[in-house]
Backbone as JSON Lines, residues from 0, in Angstrom:
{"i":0,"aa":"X","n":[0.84,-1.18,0.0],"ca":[0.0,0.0,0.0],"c":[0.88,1.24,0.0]}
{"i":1,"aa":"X","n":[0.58,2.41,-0.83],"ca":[1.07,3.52,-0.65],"c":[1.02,4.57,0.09]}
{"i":2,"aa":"X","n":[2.07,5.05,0.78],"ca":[1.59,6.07,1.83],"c":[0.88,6.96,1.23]}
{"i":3,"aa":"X","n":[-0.23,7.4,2.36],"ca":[-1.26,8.49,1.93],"c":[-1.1,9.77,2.64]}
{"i":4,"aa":"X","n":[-1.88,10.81,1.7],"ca":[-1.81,12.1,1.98],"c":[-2.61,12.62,3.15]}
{"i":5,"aa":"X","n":[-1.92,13.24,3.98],"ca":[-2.96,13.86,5.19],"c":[-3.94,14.81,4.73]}
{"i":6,"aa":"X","n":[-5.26,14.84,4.96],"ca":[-6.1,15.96,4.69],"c":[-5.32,17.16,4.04]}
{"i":7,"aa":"X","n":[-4.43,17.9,5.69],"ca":[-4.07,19.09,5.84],"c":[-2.98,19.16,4.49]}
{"i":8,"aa":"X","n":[-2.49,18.09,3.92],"ca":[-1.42,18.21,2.88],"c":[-2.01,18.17,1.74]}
{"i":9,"aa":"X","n":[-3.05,17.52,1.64],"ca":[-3.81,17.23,0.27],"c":[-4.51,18.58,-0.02]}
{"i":10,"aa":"X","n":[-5.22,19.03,1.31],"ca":[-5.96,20.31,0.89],"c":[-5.13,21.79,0.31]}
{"i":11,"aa":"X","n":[-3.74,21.65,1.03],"ca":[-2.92,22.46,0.97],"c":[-1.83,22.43,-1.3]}
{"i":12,"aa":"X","n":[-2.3,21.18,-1.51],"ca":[-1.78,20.93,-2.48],"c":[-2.91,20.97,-3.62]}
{"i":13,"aa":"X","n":[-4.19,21.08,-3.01],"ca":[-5.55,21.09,-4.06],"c":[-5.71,22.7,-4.65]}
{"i":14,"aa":"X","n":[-5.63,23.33,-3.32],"ca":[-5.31,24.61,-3.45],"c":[-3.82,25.9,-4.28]}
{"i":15,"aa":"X","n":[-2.81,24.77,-4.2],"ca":[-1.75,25.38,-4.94],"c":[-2.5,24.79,-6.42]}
{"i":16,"aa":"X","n":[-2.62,24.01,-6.78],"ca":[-3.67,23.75,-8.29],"c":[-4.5,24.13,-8.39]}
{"i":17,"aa":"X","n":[-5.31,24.96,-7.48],"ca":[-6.65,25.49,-7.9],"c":[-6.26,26.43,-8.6]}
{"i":18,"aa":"X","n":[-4.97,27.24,-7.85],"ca":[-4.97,29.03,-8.22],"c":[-3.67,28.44,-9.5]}
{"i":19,"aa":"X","n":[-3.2,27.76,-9.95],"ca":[-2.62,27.01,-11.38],"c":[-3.5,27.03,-12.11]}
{"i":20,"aa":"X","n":[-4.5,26.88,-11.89],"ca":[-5.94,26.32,-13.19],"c":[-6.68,27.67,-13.34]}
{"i":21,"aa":"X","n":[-7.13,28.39,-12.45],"ca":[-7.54,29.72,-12.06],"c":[-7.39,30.43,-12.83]}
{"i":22,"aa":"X","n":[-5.38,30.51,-12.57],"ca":[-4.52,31.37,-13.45],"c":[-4.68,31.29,-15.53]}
{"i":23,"aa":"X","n":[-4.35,30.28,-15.81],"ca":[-4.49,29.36,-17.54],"c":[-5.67,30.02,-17.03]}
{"i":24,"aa":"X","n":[-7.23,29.44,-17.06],"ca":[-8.72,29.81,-17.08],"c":[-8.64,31.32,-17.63]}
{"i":25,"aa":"X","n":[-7.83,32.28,-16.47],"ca":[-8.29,33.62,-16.34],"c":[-7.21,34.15,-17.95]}
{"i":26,"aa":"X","n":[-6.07,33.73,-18.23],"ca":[-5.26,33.81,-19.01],"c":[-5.85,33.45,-21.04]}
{"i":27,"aa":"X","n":[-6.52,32.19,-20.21],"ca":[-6.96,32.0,-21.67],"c":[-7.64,32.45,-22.11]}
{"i":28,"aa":"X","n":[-9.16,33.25,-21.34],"ca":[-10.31,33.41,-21.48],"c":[-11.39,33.37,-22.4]}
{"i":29,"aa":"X","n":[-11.78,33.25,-23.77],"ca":[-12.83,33.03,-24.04],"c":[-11.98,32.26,-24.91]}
{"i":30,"aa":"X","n":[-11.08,31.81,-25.03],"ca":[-10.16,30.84,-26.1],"c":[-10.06,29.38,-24.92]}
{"i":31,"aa":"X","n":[-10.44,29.6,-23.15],"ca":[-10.29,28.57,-22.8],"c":[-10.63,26.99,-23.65]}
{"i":32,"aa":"X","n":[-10.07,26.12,-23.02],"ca":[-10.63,24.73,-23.63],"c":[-11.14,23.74,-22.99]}
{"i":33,"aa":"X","n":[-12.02,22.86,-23.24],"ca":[-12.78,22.05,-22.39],"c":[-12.21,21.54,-21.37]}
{"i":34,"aa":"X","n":[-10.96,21.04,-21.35],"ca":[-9.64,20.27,-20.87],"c":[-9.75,21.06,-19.58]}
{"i":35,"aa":"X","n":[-9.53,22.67,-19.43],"ca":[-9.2,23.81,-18.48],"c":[-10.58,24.02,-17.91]}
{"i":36,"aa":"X","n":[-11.78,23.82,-18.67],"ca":[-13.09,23.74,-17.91],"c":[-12.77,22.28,-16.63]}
{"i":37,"aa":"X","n":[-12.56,21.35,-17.6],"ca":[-13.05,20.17,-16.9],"c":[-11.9,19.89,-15.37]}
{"i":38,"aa":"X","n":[-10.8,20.58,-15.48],"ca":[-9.48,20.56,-14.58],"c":[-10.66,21.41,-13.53]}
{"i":39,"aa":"X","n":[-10.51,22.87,-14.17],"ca":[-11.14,24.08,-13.12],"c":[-12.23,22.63,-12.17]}
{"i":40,"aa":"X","n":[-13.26,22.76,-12.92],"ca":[-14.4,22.39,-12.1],"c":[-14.31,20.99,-10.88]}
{"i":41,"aa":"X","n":[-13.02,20.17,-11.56],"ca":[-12.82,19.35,-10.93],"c":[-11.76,19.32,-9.59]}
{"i":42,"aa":"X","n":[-11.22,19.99,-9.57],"ca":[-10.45,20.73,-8.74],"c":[-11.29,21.2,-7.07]}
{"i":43,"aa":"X","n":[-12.27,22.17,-7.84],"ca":[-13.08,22.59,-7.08],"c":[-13.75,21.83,-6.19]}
{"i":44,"aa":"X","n":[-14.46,20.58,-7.12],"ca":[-15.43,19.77,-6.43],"c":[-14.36,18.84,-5.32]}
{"i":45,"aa":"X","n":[-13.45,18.51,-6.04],"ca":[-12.85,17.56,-4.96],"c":[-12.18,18.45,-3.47]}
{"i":46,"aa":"X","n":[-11.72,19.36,-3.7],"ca":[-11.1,19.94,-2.34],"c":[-12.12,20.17,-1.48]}
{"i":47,"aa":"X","n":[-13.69,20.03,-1.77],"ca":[-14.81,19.79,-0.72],"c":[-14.95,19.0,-0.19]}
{"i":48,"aa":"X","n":[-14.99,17.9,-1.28],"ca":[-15.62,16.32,-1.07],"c":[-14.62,15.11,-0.99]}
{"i":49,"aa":"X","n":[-13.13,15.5,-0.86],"ca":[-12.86,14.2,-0.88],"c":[-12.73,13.42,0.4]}
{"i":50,"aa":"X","n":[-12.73,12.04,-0.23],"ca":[-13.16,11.26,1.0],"c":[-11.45,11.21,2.15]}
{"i":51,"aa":"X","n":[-11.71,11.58,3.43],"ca":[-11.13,11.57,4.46],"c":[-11.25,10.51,6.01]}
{"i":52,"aa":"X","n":[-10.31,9.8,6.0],"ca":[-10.42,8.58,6.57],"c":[-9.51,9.2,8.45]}
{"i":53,"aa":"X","n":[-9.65,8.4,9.24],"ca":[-9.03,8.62,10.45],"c":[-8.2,7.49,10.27]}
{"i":54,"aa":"X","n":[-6.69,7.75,10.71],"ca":[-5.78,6.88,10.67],"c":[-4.29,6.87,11.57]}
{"i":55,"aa":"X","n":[-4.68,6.41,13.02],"ca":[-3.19,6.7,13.54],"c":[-3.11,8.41,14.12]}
{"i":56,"aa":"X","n":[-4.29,8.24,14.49],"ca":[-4.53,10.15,14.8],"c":[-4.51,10.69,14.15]}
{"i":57,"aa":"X","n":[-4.85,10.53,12.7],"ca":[-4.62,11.33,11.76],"c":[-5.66,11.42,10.26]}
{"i":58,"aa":"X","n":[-5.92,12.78,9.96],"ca":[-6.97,12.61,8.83],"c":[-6.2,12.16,7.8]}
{"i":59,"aa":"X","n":[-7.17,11.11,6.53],"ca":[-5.81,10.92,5.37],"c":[-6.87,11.15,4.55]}
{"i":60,"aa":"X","n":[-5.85,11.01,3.02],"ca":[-7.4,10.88,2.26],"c":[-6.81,9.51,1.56]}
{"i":61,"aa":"X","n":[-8.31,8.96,2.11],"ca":[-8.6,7.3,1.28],"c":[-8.68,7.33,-0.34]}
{"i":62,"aa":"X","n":[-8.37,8.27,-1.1],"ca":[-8.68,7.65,-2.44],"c":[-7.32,7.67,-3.35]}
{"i":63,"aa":"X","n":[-7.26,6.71,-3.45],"ca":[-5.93,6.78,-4.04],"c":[-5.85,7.38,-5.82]}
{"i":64,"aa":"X","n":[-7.14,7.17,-6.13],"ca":[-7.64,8.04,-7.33],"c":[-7.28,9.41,-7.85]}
{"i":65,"aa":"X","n":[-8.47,9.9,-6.6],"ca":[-7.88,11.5,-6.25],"c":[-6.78,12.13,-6.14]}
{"i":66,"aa":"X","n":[-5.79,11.27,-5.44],"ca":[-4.62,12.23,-5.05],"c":[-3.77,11.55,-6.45]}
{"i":67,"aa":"X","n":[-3.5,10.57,-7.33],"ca":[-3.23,10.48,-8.54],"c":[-3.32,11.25,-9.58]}
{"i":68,"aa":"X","n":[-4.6,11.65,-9.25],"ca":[-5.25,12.88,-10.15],"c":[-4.69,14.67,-9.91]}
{"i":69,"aa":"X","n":[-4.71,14.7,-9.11],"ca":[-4.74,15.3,-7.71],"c":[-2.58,15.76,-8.5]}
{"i":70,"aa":"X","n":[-1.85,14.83,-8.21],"ca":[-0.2,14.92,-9.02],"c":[-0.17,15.09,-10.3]}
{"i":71,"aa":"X","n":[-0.91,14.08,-11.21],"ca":[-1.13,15.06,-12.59],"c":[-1.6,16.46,-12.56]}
{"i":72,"aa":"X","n":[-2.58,16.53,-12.5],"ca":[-2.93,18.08,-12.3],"c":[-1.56,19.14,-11.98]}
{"i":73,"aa":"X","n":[-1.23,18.97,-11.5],"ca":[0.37,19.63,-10.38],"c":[1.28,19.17,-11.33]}
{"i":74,"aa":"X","n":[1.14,18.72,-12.04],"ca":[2.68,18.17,-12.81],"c":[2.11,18.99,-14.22]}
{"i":75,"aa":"X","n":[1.08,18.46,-14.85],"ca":[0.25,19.67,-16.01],"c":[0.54,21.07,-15.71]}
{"i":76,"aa":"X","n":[0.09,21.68,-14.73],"ca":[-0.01,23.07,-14.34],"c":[1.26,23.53,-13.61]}
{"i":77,"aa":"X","n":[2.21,22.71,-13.34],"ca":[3.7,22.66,-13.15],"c":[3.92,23.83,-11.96]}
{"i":78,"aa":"X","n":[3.12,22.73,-10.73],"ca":[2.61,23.72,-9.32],"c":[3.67,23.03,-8.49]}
């Protein structure tokens, strides 16, 4: 199993990609592309909702999906 991300690190790293995607969005503007829609919006939704597990005193986040997603994003937007 792979070590997982604490809440406080994941949220802290959702957020350096939000204002990455933000930035391109606000940059591209009516030339944006679906790609920069679908990043933006997804971004958003997950730094609400992702799923957060208790582990060892500690919040993590259980999806190993997300935070996969979660490093692309950050490696795309080169955060």
């Amino acid at each position: 199993m792979t070590e997982r991300m604490t809440e406080q690190w994941f949220l802290a790293r959702a957020d350096r990609v939000k204002a990455a995607v933000q930035t391109a969005v606000d940059e591209a503007g009516a030339y944006g592309s679906d790609q920069l829609v679908a990043d933006h919006e997804w971004i958003q939704y997950v730094h609400d909702h992702v799923h957060v597990v208790e582990e060892d005193g500690q919040r993590v986040v259980d999806d190993e999906a997300t935070t996969r997603r979660l490093e692309e994003l950050a490696e795309r937007y080169r955060v």
